[in-house]
C-alpha positions as CSV (number, residue, x, y, z in Angstrom):
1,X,-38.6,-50.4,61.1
2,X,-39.8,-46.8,62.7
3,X,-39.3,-45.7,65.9
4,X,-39.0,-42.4,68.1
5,X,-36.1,-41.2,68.9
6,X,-37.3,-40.5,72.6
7,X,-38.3,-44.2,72.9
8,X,-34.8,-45.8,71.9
9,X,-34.1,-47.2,68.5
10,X,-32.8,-50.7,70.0
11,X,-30.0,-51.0,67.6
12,X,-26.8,-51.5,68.5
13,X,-25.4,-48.1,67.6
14,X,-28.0,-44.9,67.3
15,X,-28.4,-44.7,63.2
16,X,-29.3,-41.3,63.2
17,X,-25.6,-39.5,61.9
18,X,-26.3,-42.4,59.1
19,X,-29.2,-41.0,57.9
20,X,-27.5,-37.6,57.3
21,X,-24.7,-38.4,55.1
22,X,-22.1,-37.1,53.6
23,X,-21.4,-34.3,55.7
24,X,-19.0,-31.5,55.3
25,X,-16.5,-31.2,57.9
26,X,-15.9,-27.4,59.4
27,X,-12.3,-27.5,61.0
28,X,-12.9,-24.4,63.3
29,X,-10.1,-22.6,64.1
30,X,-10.1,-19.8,66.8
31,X,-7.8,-17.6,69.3
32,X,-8.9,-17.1,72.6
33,X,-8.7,-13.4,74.5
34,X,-5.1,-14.7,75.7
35,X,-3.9,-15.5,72.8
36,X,-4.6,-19.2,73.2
37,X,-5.6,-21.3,70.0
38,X,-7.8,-23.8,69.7
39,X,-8.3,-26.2,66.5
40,X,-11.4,-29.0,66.0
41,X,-13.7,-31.0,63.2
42,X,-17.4,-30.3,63.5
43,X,-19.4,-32.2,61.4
44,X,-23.0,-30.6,61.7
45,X,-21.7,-27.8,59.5
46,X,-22.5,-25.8,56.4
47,X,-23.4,-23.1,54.4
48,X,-26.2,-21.4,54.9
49,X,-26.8,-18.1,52.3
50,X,-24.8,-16.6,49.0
51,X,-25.2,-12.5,50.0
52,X,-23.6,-12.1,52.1
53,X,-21.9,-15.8,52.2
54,X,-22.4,-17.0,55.7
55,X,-21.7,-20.6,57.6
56,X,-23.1,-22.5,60.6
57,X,-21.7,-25.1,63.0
58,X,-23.4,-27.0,65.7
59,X,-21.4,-28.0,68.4
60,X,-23.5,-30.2,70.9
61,X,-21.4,-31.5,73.7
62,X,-19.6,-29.6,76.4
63,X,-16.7,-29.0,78.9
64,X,-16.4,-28.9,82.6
65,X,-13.5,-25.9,82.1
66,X,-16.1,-23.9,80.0
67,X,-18.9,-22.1,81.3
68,X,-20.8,-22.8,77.7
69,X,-20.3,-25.4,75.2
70,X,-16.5,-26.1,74.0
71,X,-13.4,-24.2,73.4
72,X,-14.3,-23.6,69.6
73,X,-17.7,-21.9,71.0
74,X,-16.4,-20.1,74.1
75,X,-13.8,-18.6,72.0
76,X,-16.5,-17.7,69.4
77,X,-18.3,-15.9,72.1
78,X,-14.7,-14.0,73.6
79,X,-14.0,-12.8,70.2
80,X,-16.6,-12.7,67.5
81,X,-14.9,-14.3,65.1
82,X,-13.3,-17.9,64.1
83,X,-11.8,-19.9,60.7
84,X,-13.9,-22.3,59.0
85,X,-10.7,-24.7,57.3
86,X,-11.1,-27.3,54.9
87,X,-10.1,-30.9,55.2
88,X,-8.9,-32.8,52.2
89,X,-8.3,-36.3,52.5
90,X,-4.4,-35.8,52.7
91,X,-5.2,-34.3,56.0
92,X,-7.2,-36.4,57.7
93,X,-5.1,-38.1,60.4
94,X,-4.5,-34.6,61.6
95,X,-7.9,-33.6,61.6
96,X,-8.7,-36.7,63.5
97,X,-6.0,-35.8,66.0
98,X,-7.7,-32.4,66.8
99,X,-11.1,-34.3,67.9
100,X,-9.0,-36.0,70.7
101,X,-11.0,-34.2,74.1
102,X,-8.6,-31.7,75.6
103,X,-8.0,-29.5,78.2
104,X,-8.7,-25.7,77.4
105,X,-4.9,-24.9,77.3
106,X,-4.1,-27.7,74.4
107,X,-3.1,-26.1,71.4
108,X,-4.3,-28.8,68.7
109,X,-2.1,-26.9,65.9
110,X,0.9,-28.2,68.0
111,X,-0.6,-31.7,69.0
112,X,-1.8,-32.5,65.1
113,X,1.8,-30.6,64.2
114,X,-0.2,-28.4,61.8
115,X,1.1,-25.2,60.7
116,X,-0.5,-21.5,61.1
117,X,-0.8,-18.4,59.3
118,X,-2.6,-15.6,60.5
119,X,-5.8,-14.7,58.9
120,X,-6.4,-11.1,57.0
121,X,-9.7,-10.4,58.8
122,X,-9.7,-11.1,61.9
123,X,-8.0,-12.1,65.1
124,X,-7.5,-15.7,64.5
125,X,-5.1,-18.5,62.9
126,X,-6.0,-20.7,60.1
127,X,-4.7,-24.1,59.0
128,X,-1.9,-23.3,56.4
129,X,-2.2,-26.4,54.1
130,X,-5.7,-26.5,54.0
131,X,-7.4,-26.4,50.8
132,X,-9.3,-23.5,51.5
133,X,-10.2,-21.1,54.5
134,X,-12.8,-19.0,55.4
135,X,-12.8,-15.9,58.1
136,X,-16.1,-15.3,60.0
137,X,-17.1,-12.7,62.2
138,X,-19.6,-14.4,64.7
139,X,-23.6,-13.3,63.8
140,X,-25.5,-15.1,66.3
141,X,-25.1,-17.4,68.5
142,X,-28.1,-19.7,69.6
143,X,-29.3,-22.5,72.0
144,X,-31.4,-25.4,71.0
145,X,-33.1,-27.8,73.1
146,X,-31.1,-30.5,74.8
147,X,-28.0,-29.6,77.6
148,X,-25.2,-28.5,75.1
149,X,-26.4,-28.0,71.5
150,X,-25.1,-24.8,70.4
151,X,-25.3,-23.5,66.5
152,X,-23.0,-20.6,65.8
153,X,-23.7,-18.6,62.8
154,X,-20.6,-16.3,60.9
155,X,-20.3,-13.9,58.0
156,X,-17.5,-15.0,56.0
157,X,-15.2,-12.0,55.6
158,X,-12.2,-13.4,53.8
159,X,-11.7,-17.1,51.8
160,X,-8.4,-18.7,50.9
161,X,-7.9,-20.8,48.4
162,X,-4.8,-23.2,47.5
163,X,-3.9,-21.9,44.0
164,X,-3.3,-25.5,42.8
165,X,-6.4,-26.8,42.9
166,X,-8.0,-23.6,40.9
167,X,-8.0,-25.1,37.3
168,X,-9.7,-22.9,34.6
169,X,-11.3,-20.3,37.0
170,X,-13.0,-22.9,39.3
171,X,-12.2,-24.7,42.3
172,X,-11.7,-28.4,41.7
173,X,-12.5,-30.6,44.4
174,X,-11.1,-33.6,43.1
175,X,-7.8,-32.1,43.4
176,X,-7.9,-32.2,47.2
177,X,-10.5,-35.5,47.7
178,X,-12.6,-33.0,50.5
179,X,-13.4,-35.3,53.3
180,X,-17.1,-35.9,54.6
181,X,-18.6,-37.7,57.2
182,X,-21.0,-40.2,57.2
183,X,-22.5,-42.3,60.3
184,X,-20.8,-44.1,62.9
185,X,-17.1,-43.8,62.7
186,X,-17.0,-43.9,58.7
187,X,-15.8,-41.3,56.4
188,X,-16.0,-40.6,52.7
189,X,-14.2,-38.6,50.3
190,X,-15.1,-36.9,47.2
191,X,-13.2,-38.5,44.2
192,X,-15.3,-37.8,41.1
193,X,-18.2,-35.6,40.2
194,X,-20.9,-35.7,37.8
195,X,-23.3,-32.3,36.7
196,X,-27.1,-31.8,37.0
197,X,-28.5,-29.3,34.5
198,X,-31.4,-27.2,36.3
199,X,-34.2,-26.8,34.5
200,X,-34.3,-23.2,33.1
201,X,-30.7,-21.9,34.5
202,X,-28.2,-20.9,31.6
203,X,-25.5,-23.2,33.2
204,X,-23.4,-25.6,31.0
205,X,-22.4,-28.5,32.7
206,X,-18.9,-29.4,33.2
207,X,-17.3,-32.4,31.2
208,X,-15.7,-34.7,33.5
């Protein structure tokens, strides 16, 4: 079949997050300028450069107690700076509890029962028993067509990373299962791997 998006697909469910699968999940912490803290799963969200490492989310729906996008992005804008956790498959009833919509004074590190550490670099909790975190310091912010689709951009300025799952000087995902998201209200997670050689890079694959 084709169709265009601005015509209707005249399925039963829009297929479009299908076709864009797995993606990572960014659990976005952030602190608001009263101390408030705020805790949700994006799933348009990756990495976008090596030097200096930096990050994006999109967050494209919004609130009627926010003057611009969601908590996650009007705390982003307050600050200039938010947590990028990472969700293992261990963790992902809580993550799924911090998608719930919520007014702006619902801490979701209380409602998930999820607990905090403060981060090194900036002003701004992170998820304790997540995998791995990284601290951004907000880049640019920018609008894209449509009423609420917001894509914030970060410099990561600190990363955290569970010692366990640091075997032989790399970061082994299978350890943790990372959870990714796929269309509709499916998941994946990452149980085994399998190396690609580039043509022309000195890299040695990894036996698995």
């Amino acid at each position: 079949m084709f169709y265009e998006p601005q015509n209707g697909h005249g399925l039963p469910h829009n297929p479009f997050n299908a076709l864009i699968t797995p993606r990572p999940i960014g659990w976005i912490s952030t602190r608001g300028t009263d101390g408030s803290e705020n805790l949700a799963p994006y799933s348009f969200f990756n990495g976008v450069s090596y030097e200096p490492p930096q990050v994006m989310f999109a967050s494209t729906t919004s609130k009627a107690d926010r003057a611009r996008g969601k908590d996650s992005v009007g705390n982003i804008i307050d600050t200039g700076v938010f947590c990028v956790n990472v969700v293992g498959f261990e963790m992902r009833d809580a993550m799924n509890a911090t998608s719930k919509p919520a007014p702006r004074d619902v801490d979701e590190f209380d409602l998930a029962g999820l607990a905090r550490e403060d981060c090194e670099t900036i002003s701004c909790s992170r998820v304790t028993d997540a995998p791995a975190s990284m601290e951004c310091k907000l880049v640019k912010v920018v609008d894209l067509p449509g009423d609420a689709n917001i894509v914030v951009f970060g410099e990561v300025t600190g990363i955290h990373l569970r010692d366990e799952y640091l075997v032989d000087g790399l970061f082994d995902v299978t350890r943790f299962q990372p959870l990714a998201r796929l269309g509709y209200r499916d998941y994946a997670r990452v149980t085994e791997l399998f190396s690609l050689r580039r043509p022309g890079d000195g890299w040695e694959p990894l036996k698995h």
